[in-house]
N, C-alpha and C positions, 0 to 999 in steps of 0.2 A: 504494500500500500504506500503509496507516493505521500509524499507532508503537502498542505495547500501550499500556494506560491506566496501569501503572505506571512506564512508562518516565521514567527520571531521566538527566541527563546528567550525565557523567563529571566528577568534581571535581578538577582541577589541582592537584596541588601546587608548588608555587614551587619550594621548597629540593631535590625531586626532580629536577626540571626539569634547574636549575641545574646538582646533580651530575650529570645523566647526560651533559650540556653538556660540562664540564669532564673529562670521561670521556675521552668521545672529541675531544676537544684536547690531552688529557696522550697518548692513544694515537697522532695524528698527528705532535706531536712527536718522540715516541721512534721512530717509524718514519722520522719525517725524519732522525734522528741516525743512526740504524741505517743508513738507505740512504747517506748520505752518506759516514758510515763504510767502508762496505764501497766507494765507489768510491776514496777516498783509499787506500787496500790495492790496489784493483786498478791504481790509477794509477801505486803505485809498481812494483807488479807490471810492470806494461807496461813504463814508464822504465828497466828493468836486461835487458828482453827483447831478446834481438840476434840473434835466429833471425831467417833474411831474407824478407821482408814478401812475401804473396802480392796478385799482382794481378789474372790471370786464369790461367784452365787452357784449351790448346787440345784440341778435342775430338777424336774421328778422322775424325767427317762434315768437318770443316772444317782437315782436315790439308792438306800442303802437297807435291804430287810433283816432285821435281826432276829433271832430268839431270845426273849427274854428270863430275866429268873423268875418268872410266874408260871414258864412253860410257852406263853403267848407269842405269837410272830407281829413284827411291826414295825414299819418302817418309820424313819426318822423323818420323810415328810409331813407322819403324821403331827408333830411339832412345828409345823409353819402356822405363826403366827404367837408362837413364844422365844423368847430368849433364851438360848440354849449354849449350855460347855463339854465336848467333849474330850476325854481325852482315851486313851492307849493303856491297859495293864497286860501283866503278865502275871498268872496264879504261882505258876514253879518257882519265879522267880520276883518276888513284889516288891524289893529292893530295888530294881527299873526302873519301877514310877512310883516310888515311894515321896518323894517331893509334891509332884503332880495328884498325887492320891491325899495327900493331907492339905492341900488347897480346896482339894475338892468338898473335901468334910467340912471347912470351914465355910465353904462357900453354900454348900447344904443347910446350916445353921443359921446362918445369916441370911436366906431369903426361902426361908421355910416357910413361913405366910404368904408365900405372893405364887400366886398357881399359873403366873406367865410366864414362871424361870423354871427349868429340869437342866439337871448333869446326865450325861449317857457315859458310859465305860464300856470301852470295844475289848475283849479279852484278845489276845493277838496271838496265841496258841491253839491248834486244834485242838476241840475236845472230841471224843464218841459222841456220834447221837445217842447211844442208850445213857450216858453219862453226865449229858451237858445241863440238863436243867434242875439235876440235886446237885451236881458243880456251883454253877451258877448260884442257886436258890443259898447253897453254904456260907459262899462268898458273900454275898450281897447282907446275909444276916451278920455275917464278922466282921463286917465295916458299915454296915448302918445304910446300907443303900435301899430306902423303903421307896419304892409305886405309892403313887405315881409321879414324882418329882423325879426321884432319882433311877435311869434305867440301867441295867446290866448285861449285856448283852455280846451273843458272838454269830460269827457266820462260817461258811466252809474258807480254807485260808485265803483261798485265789481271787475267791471276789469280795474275801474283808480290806485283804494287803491293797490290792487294786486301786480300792476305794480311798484306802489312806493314802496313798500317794498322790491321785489323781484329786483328787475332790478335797480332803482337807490338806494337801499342798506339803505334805511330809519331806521333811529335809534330806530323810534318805527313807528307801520303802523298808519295811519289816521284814528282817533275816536274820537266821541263825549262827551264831558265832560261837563254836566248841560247845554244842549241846546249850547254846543260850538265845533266848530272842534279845535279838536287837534293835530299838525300835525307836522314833522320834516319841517324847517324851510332853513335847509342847501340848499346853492346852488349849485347843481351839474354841473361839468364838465365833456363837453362830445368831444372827439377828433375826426378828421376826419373818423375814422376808426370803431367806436364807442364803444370805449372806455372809461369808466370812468378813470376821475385821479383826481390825489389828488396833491397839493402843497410840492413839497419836500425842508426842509429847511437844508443843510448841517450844521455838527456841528464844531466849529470853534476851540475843542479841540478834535477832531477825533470821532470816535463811529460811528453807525449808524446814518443815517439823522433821524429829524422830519418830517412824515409825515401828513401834516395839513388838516384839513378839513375845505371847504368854510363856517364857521358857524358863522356867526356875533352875534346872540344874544350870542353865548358862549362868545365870543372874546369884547362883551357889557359888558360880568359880567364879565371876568376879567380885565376889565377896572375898572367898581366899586368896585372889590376888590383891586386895586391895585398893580394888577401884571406888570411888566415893561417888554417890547420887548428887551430893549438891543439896541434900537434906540432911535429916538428922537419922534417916532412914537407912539400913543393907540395901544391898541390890536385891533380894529378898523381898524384904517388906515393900518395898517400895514398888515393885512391879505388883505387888497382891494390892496394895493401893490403888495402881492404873487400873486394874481388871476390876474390880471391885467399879469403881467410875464408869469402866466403858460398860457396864454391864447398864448401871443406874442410866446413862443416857439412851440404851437402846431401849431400853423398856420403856421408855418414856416415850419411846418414836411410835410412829402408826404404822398400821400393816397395811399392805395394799397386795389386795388377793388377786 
């Protein structure tokens, strides 16, 4: 295609140029300032948030059936729409989750009135079916775990372990080490909705918060190493403190079925 015969090209102007340059460099800037702006607002935002941190939600395809020590099967969905803890023992061996086991008792006492909160206890060793549920039923009476707040429970190993790794987010899955289970020991927090969360501890020179995990034997060694909260509190106490808190908030929250 041929250009017309009048065709002239377009004459630059410089100083045009230039402004429209500088246009859109003053607009880049100020939107730099602006966005920057607005994360130091959300940063501090976040820094003073102590609603407890969500990590995952278990769904109901991927819920979990147990036998209980009543004999009863039942799964842990049936719990959406209470505040729930569970955690991990071992019968041969109770020393495991002997930390995790006496939080829990305490924790039993202290929200024994309120029929929105249950502890569940996953045994992590196979029992017999003909054996599991006087096992069970023995257990639960030599540590005080009474139905219907507190449940006791186990499954076949493949699809309890499964579960613990996948779904409450195990640090390592449950395995045998010289005739012993070995097992994450963490107590998980599970919200009305079922959600896990975790402890958020804001930081009192800004930054993002810490987000904790219910893990007492950690929070035992850094006691024995000497590491200091910043209270008048163990690493100990002070994390049965948080949970204790994240607990009070979530119950406080609303469930959306």
């Amino acid at each position: 295609m041929s250009l017309p015969a009048d065709y002239e090209p377009a004459v630059r102007d410089p100083k045009k140029l230039a402004r429209t340059a500088w246009t859109l460099v003053a607009i880049m800037v100020i939107g730099g300032v602006l966005i920057l702006k607005s994360y130091e607002l959300w940063a501090v935002k976040q820094s003073a948030d102590d609603r407890p941190s969500i990590v995952h939600r278990i769904q109901k395809e991927r819920d979990l059936r147990i036998i209980r020590q009543d004999g009863k099967t039942a799964d842990l969905f049936d719990l959406r729409g209470h505040v729930f803890v569970i955690n991990v023992i071992s019968l041969k061996h109770p020393d495991s989750s002997a930390r995790s086991l006496a939080v829990m008792k305490r924790l039993s006492e202290k929200y024994s009135n309120d029929a929105g909160f249950n502890l569940v206890s996953l045994v992590v060793e196979p029992i017999p079916a003909e054996q599991i549920v006087s096992e069970l039923s023995q257990t639960s009476a030599t540590h005080g775990m009474k139905l219907p707040q507190w449940w006791l429970g186990g499954n076949e190993p493949e699809t309890l372990h499964k579960f613990i790794k996948n779904e409450l987010k195990a640090t390592m899955p449950p395995h045998e080490e010289d005739g012993k289970w070995a097992f994450d020991s963490t107590l998980v927090l599970i919200d009305k909705n079922g959600h896990l969360r975790r402890a958020v501890v804001p930081q009192q020179r800004g930054g993002p918060p810490f987000i904790a995990t219910f893990d007492f034997d950690q929070a035992a060694q850094w006691d024995a190493d000497g590491k200091k909260t910043g209270t008048n509190l163990s690493n100990e106490a002070q994390l049965e403190v948080l949970l204790a808190e994240s607990i009070d908030k979530l119950l406080a929250e609303l469930f959306k079925s």
